[in-house]
C-alpha positions as MATLAB code, in Angstrom:
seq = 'XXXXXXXXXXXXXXXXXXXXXXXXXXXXXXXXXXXXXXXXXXXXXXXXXXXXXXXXXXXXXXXXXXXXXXXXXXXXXXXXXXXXXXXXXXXXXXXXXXXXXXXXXXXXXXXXXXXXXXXXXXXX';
ca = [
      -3.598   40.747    8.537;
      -0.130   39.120    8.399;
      -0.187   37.656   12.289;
      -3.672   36.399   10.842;
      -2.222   34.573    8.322;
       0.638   33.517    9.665;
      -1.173   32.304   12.267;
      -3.526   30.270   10.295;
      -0.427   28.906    8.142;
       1.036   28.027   11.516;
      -2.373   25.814   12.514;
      -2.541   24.349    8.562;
       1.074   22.804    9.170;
      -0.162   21.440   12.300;
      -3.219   19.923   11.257;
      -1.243   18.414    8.167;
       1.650   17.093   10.858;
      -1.267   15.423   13.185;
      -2.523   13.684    9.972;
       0.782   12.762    9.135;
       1.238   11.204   12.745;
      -1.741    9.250   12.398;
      -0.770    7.515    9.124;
       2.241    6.338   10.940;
       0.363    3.376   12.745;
       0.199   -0.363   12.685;
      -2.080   -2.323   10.931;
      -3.241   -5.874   10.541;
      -2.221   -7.879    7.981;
      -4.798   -8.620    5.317;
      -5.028  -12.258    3.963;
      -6.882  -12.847    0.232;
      -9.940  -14.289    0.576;
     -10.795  -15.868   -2.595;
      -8.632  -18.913   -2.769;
      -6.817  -19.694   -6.208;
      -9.510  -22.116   -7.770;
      -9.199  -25.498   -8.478;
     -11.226  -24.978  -11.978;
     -12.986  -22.539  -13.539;
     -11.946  -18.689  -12.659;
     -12.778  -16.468   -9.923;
     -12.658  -12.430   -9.871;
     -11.584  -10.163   -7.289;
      -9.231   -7.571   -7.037;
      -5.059   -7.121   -6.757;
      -2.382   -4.463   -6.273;
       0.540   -3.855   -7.949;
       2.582   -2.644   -4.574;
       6.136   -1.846   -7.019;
       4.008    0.901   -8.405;
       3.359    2.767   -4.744;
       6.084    5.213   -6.228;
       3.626    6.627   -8.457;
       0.809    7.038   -6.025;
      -1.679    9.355   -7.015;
      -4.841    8.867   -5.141;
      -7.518    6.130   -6.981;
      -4.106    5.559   -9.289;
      -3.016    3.446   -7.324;
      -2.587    0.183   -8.648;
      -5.462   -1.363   -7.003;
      -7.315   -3.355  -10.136;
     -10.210   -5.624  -10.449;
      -8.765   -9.292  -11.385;
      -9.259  -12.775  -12.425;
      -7.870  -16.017  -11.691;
      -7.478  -19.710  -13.218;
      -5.657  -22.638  -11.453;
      -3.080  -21.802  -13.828;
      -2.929  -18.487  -14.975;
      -4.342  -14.935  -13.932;
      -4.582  -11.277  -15.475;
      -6.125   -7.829  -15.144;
     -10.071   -7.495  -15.888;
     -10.489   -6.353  -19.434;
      -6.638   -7.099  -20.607;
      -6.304  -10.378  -22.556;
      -2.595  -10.747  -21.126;
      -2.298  -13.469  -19.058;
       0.703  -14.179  -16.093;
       1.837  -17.760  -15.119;
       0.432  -19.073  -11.919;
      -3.263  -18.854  -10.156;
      -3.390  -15.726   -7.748;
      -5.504  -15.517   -4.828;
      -7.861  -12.699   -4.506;
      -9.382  -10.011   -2.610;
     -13.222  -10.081   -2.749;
     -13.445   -5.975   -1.977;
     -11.358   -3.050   -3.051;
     -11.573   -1.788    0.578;
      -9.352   -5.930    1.668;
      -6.983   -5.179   -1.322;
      -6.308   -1.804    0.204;
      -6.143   -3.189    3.570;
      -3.413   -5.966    2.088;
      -1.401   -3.185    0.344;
      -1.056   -0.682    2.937;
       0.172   -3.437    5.817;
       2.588   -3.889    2.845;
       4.065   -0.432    2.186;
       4.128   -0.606    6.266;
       6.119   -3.101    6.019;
       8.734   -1.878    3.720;
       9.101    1.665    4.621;
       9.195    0.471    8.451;
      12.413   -1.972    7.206;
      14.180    0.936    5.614;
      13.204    3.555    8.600;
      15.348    0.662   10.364;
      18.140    0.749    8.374;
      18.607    4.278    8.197;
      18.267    4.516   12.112;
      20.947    2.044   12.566;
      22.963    4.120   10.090;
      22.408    7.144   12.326;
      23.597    5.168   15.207;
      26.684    3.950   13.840;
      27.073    7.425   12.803;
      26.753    8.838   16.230;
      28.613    6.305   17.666;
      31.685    7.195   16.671;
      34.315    9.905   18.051;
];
């Protein structure tokens, strides 16, 4: 019963590493497509990427969204934020956008800690 076990703990890590492996990929990047308007306001949806920290699944701050010329704010929150902001007309594009992101800055730190490692192992 313990090979058993062990055994299927041993193909659970794998399966988790190969899904891990696969998350480490490439992706396009992911323009808005709903333009800052020149009057009136449009609604789409945003991310908040400085909150990827606290990512908990759907917590994620992906949020539905409006926009003015001028000004622009979170669906159902009266605050508004200085400047028009363009959009993404689907939650699936604003996930898109935010992942290329993350890629983005987690591949620019995986470079600076490799050249630390070379430096590192450079030296006598």
């Amino acid at each position: 019963m313990i090979l058993i076990a062990g055994k299927e703990n041993k193909q659970h890590k794998g399966i988790i590493m190969k899904t891990l492996l696969a998350a480490l990929r490439v992706t396009d990047q992911v323009q808005p497509d709903i333009a800052i308007p020149a009057s009136g306001k449009t609604t789409g949806f945003t991310y908040d990427a400085a909150k990827i920290g606290s990512f908990k699944g759907e917590t994620i701050a992906i949020y539905p969204a409006w926009s003015k010329p001028n000004s622009h704010g979170a669906a159902g929150n009266p605050t508004e934020f200085y400047g028009g902001l363009p959009l993404y007309s689907t939650k699936l594009l604003a996930y898109q956008a935010l992942r290329n992101e993350i890629e983005k800055r987690f591949a620019a730190q995986l470079q600076a800690i490799d050249k630390q490692i070379l430096a590192l192992e450079d030296r006598p």
